[in-house]
C-alpha positions, -999 to 999 in steps of 0.1 A, spaced: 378 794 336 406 774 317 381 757 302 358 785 291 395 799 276 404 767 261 367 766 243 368 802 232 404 796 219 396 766 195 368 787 183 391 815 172 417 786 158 388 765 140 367 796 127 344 771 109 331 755 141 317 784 152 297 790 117 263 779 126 248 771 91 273 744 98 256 712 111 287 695 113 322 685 100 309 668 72 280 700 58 305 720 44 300 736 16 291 709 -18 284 734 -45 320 723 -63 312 693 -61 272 688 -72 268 708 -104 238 730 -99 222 748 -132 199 772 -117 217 804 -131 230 778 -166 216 786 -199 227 776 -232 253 793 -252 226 807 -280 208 824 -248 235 835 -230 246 850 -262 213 866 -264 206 873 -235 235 886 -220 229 923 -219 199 919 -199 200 922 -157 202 889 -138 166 892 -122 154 896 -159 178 870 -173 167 840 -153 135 855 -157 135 850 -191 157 815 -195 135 801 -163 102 807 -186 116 793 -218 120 761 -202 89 764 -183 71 766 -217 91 734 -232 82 713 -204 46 722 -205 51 708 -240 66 679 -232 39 672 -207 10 680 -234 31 650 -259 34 628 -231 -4 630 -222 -10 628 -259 9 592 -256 -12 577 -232 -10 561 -200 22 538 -212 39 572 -220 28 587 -190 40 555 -168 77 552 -186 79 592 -176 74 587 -141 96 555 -142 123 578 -158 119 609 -134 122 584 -108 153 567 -115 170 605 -124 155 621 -90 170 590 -69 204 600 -90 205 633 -76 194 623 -43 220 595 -41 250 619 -57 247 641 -28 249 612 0 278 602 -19 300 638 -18 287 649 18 303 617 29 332 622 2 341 583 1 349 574 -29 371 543 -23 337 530 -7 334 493 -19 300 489 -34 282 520 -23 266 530 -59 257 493 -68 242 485 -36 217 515 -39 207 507 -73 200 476 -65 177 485 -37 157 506 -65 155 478 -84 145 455 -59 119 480 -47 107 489 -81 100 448 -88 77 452 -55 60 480 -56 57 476 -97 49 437 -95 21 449 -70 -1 468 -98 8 441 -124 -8 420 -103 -43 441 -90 -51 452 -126 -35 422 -149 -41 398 -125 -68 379 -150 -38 376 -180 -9 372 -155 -30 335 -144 -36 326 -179 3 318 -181 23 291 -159 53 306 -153 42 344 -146 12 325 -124 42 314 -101 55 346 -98 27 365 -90 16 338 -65 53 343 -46 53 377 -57 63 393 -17 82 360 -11 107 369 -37 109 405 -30 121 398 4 141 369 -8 158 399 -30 162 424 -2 177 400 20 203 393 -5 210 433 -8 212 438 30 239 405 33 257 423 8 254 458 24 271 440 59 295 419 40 309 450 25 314 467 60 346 480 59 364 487 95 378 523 91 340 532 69 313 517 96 295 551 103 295 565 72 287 534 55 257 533 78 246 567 70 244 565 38 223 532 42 202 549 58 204 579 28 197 552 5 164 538 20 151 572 28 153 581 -9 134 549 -16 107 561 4 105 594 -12 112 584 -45 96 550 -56 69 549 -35 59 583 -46 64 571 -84 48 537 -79 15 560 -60 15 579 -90 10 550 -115 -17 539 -91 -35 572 -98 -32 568 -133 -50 535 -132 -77 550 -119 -82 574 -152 -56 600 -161 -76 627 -151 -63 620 -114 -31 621 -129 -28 650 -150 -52 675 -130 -31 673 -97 1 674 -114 -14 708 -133 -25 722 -100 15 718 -87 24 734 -124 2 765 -124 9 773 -81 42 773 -89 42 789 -118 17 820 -109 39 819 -73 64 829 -90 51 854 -110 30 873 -82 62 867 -64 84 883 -93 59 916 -101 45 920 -66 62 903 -40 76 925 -7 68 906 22 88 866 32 72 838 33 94 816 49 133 817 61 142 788 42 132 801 13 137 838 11 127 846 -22 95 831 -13 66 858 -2 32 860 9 22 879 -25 31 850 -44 22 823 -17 -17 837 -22 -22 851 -59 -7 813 -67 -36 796 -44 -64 815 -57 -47 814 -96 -42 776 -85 -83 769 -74 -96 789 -102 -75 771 -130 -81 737 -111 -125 740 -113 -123 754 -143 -95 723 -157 -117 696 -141 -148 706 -154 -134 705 -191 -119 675 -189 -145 657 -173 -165 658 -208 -140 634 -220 -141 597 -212 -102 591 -222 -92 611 -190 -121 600 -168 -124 559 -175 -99 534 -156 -75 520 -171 -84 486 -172 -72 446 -192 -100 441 -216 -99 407 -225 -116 405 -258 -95 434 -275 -66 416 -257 -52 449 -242 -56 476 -223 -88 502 -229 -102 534 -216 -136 528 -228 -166 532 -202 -201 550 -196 -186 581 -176 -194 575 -132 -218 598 -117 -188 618 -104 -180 631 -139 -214 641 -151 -237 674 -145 -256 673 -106 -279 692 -99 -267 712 -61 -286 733 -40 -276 758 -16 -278 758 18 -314 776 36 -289 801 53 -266 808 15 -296 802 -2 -319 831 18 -292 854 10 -288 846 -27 -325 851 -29 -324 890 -15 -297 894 -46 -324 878 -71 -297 848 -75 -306 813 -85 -302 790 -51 -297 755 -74 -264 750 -95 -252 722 -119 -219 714 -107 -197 684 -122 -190 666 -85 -155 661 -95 -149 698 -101 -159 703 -63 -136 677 -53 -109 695 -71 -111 721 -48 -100 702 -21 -69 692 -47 -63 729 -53 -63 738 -15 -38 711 -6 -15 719 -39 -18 753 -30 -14 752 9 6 718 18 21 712 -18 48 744 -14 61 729 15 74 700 -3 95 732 -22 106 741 13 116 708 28 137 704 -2 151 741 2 161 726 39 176 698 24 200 718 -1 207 745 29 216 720 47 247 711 23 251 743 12 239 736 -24 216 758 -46 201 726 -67 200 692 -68 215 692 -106 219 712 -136 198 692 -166 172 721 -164 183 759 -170 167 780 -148 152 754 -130 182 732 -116 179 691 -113 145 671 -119 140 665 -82 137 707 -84 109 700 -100 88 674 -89 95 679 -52 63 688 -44 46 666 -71 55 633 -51 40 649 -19 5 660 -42 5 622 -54 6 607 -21 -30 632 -13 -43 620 -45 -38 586 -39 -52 588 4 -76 612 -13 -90 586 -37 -91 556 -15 -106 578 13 -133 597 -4 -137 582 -36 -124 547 -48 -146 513 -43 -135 476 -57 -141 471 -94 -151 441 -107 -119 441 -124 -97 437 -93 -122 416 -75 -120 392 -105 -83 392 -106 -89 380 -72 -110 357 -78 -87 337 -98 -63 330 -75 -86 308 -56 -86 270 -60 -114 259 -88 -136 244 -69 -133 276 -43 -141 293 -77 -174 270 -82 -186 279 -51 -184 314 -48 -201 314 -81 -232 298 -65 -227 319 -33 -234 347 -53 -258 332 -81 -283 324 -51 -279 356 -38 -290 373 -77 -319 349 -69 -328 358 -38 -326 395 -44 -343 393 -78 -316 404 -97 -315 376 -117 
């Protein structure tokens, strides 16, 4: 019994410990410290705007901004791939930011020796490898041309580790007695925002080597669900989705999938008349640079589909046609619209968990009405990760490109005589 009083007591003299939204002593509250910009606006608009009701306020600021970075997408797509590649680079580096800010208040050391360089130069070092690793599967045939970028391509993973090695002897050299758990922690922080954050970014690159339209078509899915989402969710929404996110609700959860499937066949089959967002991206020797020129795949042009017997008797009772021309990519957008529209919100939510959890309302403020960049793209990184297990799964075989950068890594006379391996199979098969 005295200890059942001597519990109940430090409740009532610690009232905090008893507040379960509290993990523990170090999730308090870190909205004074991380600046958050959800309900920010600039002076103009708040000028402007100021007579209207919250609701319609952020209403009105959050689709202002919504508008200006569809714009900015449109120039950056007008840019081209670089454009499209220094974006993600730069998202990348400014989501790891925000990520890394709030490991550094929840653990509030701020005499911590070497905390803020030691996680940038994780990114760094992680950005060489995973970045060093497309350089080498789609320039591999320039990179060999030269010496001294020959070598390090050929000791490419070598030197990467030889690089996080030195970060993880400086990480235990800088161990400080009175710090050892939180220092660990927020090791721990640090690599598990590398895995979110670059090896999201370097997928995404991947998926733009493979022709923007794998790129920009997922990324529009993520733009319209949550866009529409919100807007079912604004006009018509009664009923919660989800506790973590309470403003979410089932009105906008399904008018943004079906608004999200419908805009995604309907995108996909327009842009696959274009060969700048179908072809690869690929080294073209004899321009001496990178090209998007190709004869369109199969996947991007008209096929001819017929329905099944059992669809097929039906449509007939109805006097409809039973064979359609479908582009085959626009049918494999529908699997990217049902996971962007099912499985992409609950990147959204994760993150919600993750600002609960420290009692924050966004990762940043550089976005009125929307918060930090990592608001933004939070379920982007979890749609490129599908895209890219999507492609390789369902879609993707070697090119000759790759296979050829390959190729040149092998010893010359290795070189000679895979060359007439596969001349006296041409022979054999009468293909040459």
């Amino acid at each position: 019994m005295s200890e059942i009083r001597h519990r109940k007591g430090s409740k009532e003299n610690n009232p905090e410990s008893a507040d379960s939204n509290v993990d523990s002593e170090d999730d308090k509250d870190l909205s004074k410290t991380i600046p958050t910009g959800t309900d920010k606006a600039p002076s103009i608009l708040e000028a402007v705007l100021g007579s209207l009701p919250d609701r319609w306020r952020n209403w009105v600021i959050r689709g202002i901004f919504s508008l200006i970075m569809i714009f900015f997408f449109a120039v950056v797509i007008y840019g081209g791939p670089l454009a499209l590649m220094i974006t993600a680079l730069v998202v990348q580096v400014k989501c790891f930011a925000e990520i890394i800010n709030i490991g550094y208040a929840v653990y509030r050391i701020h005499g911590l020796p070497w905390f803020r360089s030691l996680s940038w130069y994780f990114l760094l070092t992680s950005n060489y490898f995973f970045y060093g690793e497309s350089l080498v599967d789609y320039f591999g045939v320039v990179i060999n041309r030269l010496d001294f970028l020959r070598t390090l391509v050929t000791y490419h993973r070598f030197i990467s580790f030889c690089l996080y090695c030195g970060g993880f002897v400086w990480f235990v050299l800088s161990l400080v007695k009175k710090y050892y758990m939180k220092q660990f922690s927020l090791f721990a922080w640090t690599h598990v925002a590398l895995l979110i954050v670059v090896t999201q970014s370097y997928l995404i690159i991947k998926n733009i080597f493979e022709g923007l339209v794998w790129f920009i078509v997922p990324v529009s899915m993520i733009i319209c669900n949550d866009i529409m989402a919100y807007m079912f969710g604004f006009f018509f929404g009664k009923t919660p989705l989800i506790q973590l996110s309470p403003k979410k609700t089932w009105e906008g959860f399904i008018g943004g999938g079906i608004s999200t499937v419908v805009f995604g066949f309907i995108m996909s089959t327009f842009m696959s008349g274009f060969p700048y967002f179908v072809c690869p991206i690929a080294y073209n020797e004899t321009q001496g640079g990178m090209t998007m020129d190709c004869e369109p795949s199969a996947l991007f042009l008209p096929e001819e589909f017929t329905l099944p017997v059992y669809l097929g008797s039906v449509f007939k009772i109805f006097g409809l046609q039973t064979t359609f021309s479908i582009i085959p990519f626009a049918l494999h957008s529908l699997s990217l619209s049902i996971f962007s529209s099912v499985i992409g919100p609950f990147g959204g939510f994760f993150a919600s968990g993750f600002k609960r959890a420290f009692k924050i309302k966004d990762f940043g403020d550089i976005i009125p009405g929307h918060g930090g960049i990592m608001d933004r793209f939070d379920c982007q990184f979890l749609m490129a990760t599908f895209v890219n297990v999507y492609i390789t799964s369902f879609i993707q075989s070697d090119s000759p490109q790759k296979l050829l950068s390959q190729i040149s890594y092998l010893k010359p006379d290795q070189q000679l005589e895979l060359y007439h391996m596969l001349k006296e199979s041409l022979i054999n098969r009468n293909l040459l």
